[in-house]
C-alpha positions in Angstrom: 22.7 -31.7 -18.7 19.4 -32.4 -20.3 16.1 -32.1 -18.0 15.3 -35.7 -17.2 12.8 -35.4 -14.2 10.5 -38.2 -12.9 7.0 -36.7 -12.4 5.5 -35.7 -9.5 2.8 -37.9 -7.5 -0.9 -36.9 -7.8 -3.2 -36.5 -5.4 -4.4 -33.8 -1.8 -2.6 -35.9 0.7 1.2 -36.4 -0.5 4.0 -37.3 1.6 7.0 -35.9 1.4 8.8 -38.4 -1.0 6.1 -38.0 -3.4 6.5 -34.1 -3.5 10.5 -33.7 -3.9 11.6 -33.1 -7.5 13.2 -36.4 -8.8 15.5 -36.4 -11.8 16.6 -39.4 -13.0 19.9 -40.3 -14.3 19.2 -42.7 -17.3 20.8 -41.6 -20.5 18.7 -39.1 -22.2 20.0 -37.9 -25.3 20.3 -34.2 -25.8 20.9 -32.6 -29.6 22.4 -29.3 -28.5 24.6 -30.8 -26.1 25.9 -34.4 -27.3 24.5 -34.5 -31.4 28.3 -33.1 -32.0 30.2 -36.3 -30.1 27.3 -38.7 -31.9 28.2 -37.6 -35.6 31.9 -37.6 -34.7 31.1 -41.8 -33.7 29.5 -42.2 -36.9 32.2 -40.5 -39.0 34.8 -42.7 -37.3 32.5 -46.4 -37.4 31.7 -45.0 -41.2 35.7 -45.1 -42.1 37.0 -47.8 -43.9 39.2 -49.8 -41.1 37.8 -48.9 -38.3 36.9 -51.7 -35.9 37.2 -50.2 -32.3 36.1 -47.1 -30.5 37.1 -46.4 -27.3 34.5 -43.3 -25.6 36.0 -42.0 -22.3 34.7 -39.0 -20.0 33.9 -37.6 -16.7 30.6 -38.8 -14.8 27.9 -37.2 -16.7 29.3 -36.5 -19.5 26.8 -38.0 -21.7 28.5 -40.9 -23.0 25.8 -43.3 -22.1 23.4 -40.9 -23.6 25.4 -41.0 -27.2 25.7 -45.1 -26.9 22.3 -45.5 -26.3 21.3 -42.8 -29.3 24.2 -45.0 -31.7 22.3 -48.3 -30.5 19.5 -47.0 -31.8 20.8 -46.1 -35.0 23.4 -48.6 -35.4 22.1 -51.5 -33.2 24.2 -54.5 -34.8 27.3 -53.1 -35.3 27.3 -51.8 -31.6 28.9 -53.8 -28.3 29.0 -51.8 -25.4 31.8 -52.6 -22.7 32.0 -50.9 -19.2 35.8 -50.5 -17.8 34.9 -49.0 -14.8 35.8 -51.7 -12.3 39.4 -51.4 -13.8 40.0 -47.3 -12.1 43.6 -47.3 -10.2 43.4 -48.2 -6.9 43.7 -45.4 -4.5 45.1 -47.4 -1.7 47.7 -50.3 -2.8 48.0 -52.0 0.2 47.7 -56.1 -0.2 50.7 -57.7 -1.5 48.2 -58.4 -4.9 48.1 -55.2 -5.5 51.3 -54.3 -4.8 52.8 -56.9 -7.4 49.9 -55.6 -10.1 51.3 -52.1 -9.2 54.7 -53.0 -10.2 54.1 -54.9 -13.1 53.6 -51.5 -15.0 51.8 -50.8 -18.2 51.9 -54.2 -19.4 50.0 -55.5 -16.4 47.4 -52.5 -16.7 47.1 -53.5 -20.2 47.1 -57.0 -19.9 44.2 -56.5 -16.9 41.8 -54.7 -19.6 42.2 -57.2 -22.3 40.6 -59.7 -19.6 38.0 -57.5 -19.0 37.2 -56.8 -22.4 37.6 -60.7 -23.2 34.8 -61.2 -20.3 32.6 -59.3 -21.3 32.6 -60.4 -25.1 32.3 -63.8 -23.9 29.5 -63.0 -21.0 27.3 -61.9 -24.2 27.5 -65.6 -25.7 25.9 -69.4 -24.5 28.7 -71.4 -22.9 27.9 -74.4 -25.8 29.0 -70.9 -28.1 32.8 -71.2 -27.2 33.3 -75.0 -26.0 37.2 -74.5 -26.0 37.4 -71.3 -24.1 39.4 -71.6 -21.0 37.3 -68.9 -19.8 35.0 -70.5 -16.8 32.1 -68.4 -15.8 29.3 -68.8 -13.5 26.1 -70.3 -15.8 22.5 -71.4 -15.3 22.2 -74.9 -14.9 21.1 -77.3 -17.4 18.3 -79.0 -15.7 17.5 -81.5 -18.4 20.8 -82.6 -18.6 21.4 -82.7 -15.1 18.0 -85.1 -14.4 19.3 -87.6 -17.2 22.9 -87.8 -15.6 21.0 -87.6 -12.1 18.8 -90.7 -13.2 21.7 -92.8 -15.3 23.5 -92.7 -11.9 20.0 -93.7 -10.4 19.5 -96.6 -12.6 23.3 -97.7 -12.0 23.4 -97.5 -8.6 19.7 -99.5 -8.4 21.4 -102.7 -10.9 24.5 -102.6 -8.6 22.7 -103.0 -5.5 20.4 -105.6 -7.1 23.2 -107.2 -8.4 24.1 -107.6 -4.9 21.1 -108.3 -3.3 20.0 -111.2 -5.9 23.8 -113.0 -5.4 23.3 -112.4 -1.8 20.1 -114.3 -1.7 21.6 -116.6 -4.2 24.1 -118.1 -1.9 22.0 -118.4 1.0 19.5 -120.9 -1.3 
């Protein structure tokens, strides 16, 4: 692995935290060690038909580190999807998991296309994909939120003065 370390502090009086060597684990590219895997990536996204890559390794293997590099050189035709919350549970013991754990393949399968879905659709505004049955979590819209907040107002207000002017109405 490539030497990625944080600098050390200056100054006389250091602490302890700000002598320690730090080394940070942000994706740094490496030629000798990744190049190899990055012209493979091109080669394949190059070839007529391709459409999807799938880049799988250990923990520090350097895949970030050749995603980041093809970003660079390929930014637009890049989207970069992260399966990890999708590793096999070690300890099966809910009756959720249980059923997932029986379904088989298909269920595995059918669990990453969500994910993948998600994530495709996290990338885009909600007005982007109006008919998705996909709900998410979103930002509200505060403009649109004070005009329904003030139509209800302004109903609400000729209601009750509705009420009040017939109520004084029938007491003349």
């Amino acid at each position: 692995m490539s030497e990625n370390a944080i600098p050390h502090s200056q100054g006389d009086n250091l602490r302890p935290g700000q002598e320690l060597r730090l080394t940070s684990l942000a994706p740094a590219f490496d030629d000798e060690q990744h190049q190899l895997y990055y012209d493979l990536l091109v080669r394949a996204i190059d070839a007529e038909g391709t459409r999807n890559i799938a880049l799988t390794g250990a923990y520090g293997t350097g895949k970030s580190s050749v995603l980041q590099r093809l970003s660079e050189t390929h930014g637009a035709r890049t989207v970069q999807l992260s399966l990890s919350t999708i590793a096999p549970d070690d300890h099966d013991t809910d009756a959720i998991s249980q059923n997932s754990a029986e379904d088989g393949p298909a269920s595995r399968t059918n669990q990453i296309q969500k994910e993948i879905v998600k994530q495709l659709l996290y990338r885009l505004p909600p007005e982007a994909v109006p008919r998705s049955r996909f709900r998410r979590a979103s930002a509200p819209n505060r403009r649109r939120d004070w005009v329904v907040a003030g139509t209800i107002g302004a109903a609400v207000f000729i209601v009750l003065l509705g009420l009040v002017s017939s109520a004084v109405n029938s007491l003349q």
